[in-house]
C-alpha positions as protocol buffer text, in pm:
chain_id: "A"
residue {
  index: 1
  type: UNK
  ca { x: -1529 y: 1780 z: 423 }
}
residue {
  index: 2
  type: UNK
  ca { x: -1183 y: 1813 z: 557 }
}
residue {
  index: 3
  type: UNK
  ca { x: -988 y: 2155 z: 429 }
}
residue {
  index: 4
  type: UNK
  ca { x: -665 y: 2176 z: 255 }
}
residue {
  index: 5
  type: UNK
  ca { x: -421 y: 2209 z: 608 }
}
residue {
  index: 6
  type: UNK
  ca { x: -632 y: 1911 z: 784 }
}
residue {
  index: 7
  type: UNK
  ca { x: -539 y: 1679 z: 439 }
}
residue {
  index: 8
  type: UNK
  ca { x: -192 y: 1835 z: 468 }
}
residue {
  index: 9
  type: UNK
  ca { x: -191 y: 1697 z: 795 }
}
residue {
  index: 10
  type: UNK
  ca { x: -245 y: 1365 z: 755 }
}
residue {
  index: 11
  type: UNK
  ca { x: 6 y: 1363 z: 457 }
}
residue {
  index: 12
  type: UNK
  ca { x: 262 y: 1476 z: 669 }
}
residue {
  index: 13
  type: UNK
  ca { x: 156 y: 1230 z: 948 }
}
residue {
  index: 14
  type: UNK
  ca { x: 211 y: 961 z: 710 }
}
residue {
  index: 15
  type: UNK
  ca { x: 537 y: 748 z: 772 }
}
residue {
  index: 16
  type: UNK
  ca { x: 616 y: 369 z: 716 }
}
residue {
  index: 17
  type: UNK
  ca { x: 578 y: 232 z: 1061 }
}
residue {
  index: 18
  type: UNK
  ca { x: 768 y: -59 z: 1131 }
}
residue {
  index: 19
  type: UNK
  ca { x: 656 y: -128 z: 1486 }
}
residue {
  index: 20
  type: UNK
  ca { x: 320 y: -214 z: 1606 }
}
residue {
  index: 21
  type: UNK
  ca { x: 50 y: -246 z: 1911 }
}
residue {
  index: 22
  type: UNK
  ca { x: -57 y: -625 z: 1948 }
}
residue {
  index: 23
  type: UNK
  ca { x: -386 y: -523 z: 1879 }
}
residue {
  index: 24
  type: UNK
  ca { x: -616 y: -613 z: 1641 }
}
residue {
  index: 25
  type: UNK
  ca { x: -737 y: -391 z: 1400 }
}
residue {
  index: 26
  type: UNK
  ca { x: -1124 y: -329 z: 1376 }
}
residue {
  index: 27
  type: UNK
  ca { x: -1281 y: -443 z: 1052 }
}
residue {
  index: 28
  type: UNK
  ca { x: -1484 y: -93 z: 967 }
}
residue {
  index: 29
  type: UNK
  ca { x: -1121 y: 75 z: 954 }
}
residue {
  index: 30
  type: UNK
  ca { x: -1015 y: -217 z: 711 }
}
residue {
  index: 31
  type: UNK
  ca { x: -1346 y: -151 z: 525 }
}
residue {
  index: 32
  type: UNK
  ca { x: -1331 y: 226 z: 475 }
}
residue {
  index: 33
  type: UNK
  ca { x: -911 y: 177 z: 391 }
}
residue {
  index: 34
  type: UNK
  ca { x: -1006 y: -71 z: 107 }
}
residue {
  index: 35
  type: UNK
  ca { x: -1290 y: 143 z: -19 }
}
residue {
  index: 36
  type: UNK
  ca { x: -1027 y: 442 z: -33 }
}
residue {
  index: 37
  type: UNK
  ca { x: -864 y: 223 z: -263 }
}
residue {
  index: 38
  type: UNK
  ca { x: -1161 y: 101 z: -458 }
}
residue {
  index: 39
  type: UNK
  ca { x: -1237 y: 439 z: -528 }
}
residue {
  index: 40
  type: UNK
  ca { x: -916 y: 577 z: -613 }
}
residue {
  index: 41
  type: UNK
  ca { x: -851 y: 677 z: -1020 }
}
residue {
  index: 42
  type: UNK
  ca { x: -743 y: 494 z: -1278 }
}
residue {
  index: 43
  type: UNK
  ca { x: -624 y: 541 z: -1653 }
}
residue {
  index: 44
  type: UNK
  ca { x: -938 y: 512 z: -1843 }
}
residue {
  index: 45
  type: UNK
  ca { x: -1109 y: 388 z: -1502 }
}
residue {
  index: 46
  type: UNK
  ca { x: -899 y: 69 z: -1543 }
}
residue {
  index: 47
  type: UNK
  ca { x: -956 y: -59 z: -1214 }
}
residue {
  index: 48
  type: UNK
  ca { x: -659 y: -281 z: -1227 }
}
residue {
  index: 49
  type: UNK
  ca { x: -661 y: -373 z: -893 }
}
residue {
  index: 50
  type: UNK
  ca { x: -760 y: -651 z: -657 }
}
residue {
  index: 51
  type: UNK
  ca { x: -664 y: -608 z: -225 }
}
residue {
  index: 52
  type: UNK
  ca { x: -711 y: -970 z: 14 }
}
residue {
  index: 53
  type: UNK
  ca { x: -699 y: -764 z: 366 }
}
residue {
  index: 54
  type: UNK
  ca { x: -548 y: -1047 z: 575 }
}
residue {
  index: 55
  type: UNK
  ca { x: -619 y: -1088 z: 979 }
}
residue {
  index: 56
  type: UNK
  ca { x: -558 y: -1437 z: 1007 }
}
residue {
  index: 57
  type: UNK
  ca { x: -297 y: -1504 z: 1290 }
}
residue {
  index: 58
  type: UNK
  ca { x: -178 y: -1810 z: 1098 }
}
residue {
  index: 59
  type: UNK
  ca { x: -188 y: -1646 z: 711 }
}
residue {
  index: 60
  type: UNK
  ca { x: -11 y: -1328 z: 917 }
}
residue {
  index: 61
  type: UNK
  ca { x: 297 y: -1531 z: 989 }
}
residue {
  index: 62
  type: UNK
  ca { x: 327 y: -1719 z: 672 }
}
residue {
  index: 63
  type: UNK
  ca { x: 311 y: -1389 z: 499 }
}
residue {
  index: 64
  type: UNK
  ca { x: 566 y: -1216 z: 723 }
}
residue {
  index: 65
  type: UNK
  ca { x: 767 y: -1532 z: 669 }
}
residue {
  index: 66
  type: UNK
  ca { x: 747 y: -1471 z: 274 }
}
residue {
  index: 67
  type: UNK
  ca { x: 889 y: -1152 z: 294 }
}
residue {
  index: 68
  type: UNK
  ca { x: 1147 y: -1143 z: 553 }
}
residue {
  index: 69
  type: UNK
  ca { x: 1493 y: -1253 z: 585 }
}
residue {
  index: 70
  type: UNK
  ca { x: 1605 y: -1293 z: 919 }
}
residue {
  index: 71
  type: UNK
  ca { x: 2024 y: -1272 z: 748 }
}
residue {
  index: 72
  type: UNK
  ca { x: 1927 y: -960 z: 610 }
}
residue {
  index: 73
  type: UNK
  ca { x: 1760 y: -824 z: 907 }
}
residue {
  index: 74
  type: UNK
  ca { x: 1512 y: -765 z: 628 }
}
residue {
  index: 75
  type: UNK
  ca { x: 1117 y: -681 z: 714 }
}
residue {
  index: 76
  type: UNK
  ca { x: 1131 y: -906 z: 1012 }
}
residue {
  index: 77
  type: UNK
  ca { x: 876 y: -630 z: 1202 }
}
residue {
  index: 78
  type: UNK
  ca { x: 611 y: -783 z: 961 }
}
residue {
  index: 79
  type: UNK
  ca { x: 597 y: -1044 z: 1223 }
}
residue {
  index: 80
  type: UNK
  ca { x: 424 y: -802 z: 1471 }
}
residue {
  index: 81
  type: UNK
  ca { x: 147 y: -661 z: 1201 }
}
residue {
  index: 82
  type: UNK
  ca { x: -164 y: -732 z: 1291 }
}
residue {
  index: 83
  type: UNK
  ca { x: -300 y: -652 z: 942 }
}
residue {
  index: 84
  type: UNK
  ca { x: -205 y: -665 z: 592 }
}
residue {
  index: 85
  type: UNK
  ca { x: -346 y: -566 z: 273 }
}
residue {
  index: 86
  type: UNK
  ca { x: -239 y: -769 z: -17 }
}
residue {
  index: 87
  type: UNK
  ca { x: -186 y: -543 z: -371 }
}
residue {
  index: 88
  type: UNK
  ca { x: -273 y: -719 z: -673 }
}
residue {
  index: 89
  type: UNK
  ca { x: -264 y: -612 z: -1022 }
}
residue {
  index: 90
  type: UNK
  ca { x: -553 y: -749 z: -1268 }
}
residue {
  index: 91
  type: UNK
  ca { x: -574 y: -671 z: -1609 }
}
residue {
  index: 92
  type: UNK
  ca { x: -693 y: -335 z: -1731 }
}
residue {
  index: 93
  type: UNK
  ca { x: -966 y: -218 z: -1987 }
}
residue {
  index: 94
  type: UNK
  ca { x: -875 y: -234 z: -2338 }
}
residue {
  index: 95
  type: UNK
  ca { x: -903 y: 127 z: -2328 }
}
residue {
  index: 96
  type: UNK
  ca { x: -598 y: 178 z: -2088 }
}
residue {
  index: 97
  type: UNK
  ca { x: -433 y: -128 z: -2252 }
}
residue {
  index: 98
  type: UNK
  ca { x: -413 y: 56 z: -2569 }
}
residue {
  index: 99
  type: UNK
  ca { x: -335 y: 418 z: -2417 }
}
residue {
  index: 100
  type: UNK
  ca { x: -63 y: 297 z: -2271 }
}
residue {
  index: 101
  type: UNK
  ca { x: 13 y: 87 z: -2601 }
}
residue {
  index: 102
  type: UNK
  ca { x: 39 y: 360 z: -2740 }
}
residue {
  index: 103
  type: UNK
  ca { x: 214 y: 585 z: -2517 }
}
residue {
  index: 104
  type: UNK
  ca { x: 469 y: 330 z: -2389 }
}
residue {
  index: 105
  type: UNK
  ca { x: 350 y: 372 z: -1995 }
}
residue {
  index: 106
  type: UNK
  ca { x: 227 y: 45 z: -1790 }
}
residue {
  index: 107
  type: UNK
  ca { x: -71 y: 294 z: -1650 }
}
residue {
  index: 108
  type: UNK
  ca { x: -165 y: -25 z: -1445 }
}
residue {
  index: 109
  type: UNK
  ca { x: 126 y: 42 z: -1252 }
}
residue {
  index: 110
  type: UNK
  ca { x: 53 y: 454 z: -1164 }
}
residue {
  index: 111
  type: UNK
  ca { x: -277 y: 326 z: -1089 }
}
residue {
  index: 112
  type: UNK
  ca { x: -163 y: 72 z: -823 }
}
residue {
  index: 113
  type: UNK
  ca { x: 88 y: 324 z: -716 }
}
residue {
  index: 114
  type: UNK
  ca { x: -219 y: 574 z: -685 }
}
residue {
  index: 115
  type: UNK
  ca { x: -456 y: 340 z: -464 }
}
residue {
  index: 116
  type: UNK
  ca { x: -175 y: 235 z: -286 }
}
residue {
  index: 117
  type: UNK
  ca { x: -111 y: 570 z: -130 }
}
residue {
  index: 118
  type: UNK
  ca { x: -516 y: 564 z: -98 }
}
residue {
  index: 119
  type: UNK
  ca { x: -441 y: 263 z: 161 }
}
residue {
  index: 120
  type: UNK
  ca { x: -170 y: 436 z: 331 }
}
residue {
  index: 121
  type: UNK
  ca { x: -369 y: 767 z: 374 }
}
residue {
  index: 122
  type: UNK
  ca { x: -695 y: 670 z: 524 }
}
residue {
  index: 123
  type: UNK
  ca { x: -524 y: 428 z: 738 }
}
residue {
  index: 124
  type: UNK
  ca { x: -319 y: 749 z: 887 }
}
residue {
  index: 125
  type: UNK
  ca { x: -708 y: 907 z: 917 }
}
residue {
  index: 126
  type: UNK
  ca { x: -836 y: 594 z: 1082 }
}
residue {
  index: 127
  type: UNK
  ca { x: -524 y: 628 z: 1348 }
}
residue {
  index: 128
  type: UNK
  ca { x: -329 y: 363 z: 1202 }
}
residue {
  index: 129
  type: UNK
  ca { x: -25 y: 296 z: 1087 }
}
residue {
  index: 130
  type: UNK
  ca { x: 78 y: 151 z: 759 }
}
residue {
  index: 131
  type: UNK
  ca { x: 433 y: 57 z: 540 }
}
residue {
  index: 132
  type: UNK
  ca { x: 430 y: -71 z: 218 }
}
residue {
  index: 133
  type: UNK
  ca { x: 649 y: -375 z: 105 }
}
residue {
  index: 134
  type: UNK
  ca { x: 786 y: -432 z: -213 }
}
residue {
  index: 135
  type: UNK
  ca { x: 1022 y: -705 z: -132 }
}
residue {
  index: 136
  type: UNK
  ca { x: 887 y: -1058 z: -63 }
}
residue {
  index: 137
  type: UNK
  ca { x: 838 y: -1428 z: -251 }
}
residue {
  index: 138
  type: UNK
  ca { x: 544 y: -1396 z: -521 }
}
residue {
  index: 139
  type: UNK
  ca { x: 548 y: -1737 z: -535 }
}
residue {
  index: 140
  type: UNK
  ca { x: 552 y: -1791 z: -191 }
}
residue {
  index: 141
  type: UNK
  ca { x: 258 y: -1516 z: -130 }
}
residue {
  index: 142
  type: UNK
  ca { x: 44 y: -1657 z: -444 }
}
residue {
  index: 143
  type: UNK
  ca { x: 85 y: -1996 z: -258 }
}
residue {
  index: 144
  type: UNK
  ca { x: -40 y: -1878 z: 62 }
}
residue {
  index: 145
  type: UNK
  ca { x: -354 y: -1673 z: -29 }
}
residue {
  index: 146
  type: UNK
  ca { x: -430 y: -1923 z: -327 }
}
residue {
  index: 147
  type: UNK
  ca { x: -375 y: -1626 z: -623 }
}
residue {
  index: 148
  type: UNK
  ca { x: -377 y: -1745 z: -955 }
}
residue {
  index: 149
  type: UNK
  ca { x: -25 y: -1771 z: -1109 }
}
residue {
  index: 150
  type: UNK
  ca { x: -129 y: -1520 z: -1378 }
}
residue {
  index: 151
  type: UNK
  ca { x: -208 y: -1224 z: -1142 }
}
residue {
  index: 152
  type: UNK
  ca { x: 117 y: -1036 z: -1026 }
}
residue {
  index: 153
  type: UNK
  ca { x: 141 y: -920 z: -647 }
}
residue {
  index: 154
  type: UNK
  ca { x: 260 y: -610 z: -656 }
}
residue {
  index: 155
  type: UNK
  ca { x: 268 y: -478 z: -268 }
}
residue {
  index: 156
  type: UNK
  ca { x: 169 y: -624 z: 72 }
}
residue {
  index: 157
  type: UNK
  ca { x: 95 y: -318 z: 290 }
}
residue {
  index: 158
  type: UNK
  ca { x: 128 y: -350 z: 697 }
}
residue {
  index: 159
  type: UNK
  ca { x: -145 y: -210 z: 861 }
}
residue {
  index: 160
  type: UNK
  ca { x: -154 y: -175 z: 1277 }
}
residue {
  index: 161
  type: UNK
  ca { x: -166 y: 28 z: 1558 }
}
residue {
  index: 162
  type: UNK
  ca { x: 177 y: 235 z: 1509 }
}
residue {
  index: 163
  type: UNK
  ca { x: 424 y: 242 z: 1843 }
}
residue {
  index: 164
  type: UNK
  ca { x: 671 y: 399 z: 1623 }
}
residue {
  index: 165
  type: UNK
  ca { x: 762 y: 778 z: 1728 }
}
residue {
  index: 166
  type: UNK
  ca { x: 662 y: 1031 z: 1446 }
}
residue {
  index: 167
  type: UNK
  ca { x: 999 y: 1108 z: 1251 }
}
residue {
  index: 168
  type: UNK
  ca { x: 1094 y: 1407 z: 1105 }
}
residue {
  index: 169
  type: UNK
  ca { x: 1067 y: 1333 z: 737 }
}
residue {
  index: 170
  type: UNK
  ca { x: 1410 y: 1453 z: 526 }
}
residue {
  index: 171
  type: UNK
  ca { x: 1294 y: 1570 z: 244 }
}
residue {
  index: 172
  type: UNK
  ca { x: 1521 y: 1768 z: -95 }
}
residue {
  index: 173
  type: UNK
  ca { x: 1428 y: 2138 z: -28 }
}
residue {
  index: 174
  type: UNK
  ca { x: 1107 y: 2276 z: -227 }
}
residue {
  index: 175
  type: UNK
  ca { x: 1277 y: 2488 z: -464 }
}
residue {
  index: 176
  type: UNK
  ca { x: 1508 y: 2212 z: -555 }
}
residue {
  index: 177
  type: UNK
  ca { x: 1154 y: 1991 z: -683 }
}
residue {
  index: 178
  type: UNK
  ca { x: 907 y: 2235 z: -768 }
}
residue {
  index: 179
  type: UNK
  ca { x: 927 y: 2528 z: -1041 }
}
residue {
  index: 180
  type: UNK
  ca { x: 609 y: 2668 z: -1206 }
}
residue {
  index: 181
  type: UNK
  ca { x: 596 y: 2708 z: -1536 }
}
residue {
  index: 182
  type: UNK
  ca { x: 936 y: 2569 z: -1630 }
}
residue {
  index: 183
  type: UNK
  ca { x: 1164 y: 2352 z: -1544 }
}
């Protein structure tokens, strides 16, 4: 089992990588980064979740063509991902449906938040890199990887072999985000 500094480690390790290795990425790492996700916690073990891992040269480009915008010198690296992992949200139980019913919290959306990260981590175990992308077409990405139009896409992760150098991560100071006991 891996101790508190080794997790630490790989948490810090973690950046969105934005350049990658033209090299494909072997399908037990894209196995054992989905399970990390199937197994990550839900609200009322909602599993609201469903991942496509995409390695299709052809799906690749259509995808990276979904979310880019060449004008905007928005995500065009997606073009060089040899992997992607497709984020979509199903419904929940009726048990988290009502909790959060009742409580006024989409809990489908901490959850996919949650496995997410899940993704993110194990591919920085496996050696990989990973960035998560929030702005692309739905349409366009339902279209492409035939989802129905009831099911919401909520991320497509990148995952490759990173070129990127590690950055030092800027972060607000620790007393300025954590307090015990009160605020």
């Amino acid at each position: 089992m891996t101790d508190g500094k080794k997790m630490l480690e790989i948490i810090s390790g973690r950046q969105s990588d934005r350049k990658y290795r033209d090299k494909p990425v072997e399908k037990e790492k894209l196995n054992r980064i989905t399970e990390a996700a199937r197994i990550s916690p839900s609200a009322c073990n909602g599993q609201p979740w469903h991942f496509i891992i995409v390695t299709q040269k052809e799906l690749l480009i259509k995808l990276a063509d979904a979310a880019s915008a060449k004008l905007l010198k928005m995500n065009t690296f997606l073009h060089q991902a040899p992997a992607m992992i497709i984020v979509i949200r199903e419904g929940s139980n009726i048990s988290s449906q009502v909790g959060g019913t009742i409580k006024a919290r989409d809990y489908s959306l901490i959850d996919i938040g949650i496995a997410s990260e899940n993704i993110c981590l194990q591919a920085e175990a496996e050696g990989l890199g990973s960035c998560m992308i929030g702005w692309f077409d739905e349409k366009k990405v339902k279209k492409i990887l035939s989802i129905p139009r009831t099911k919401r896409v909520e991320l497509i992760i990148t995952i490759g072999y990173s070129t990127a150098e590690q950055r030092t991560k800027k972060r607000k100071a620790k007393e300025e985000v954590v307090s015990y006991n009160k605020y």
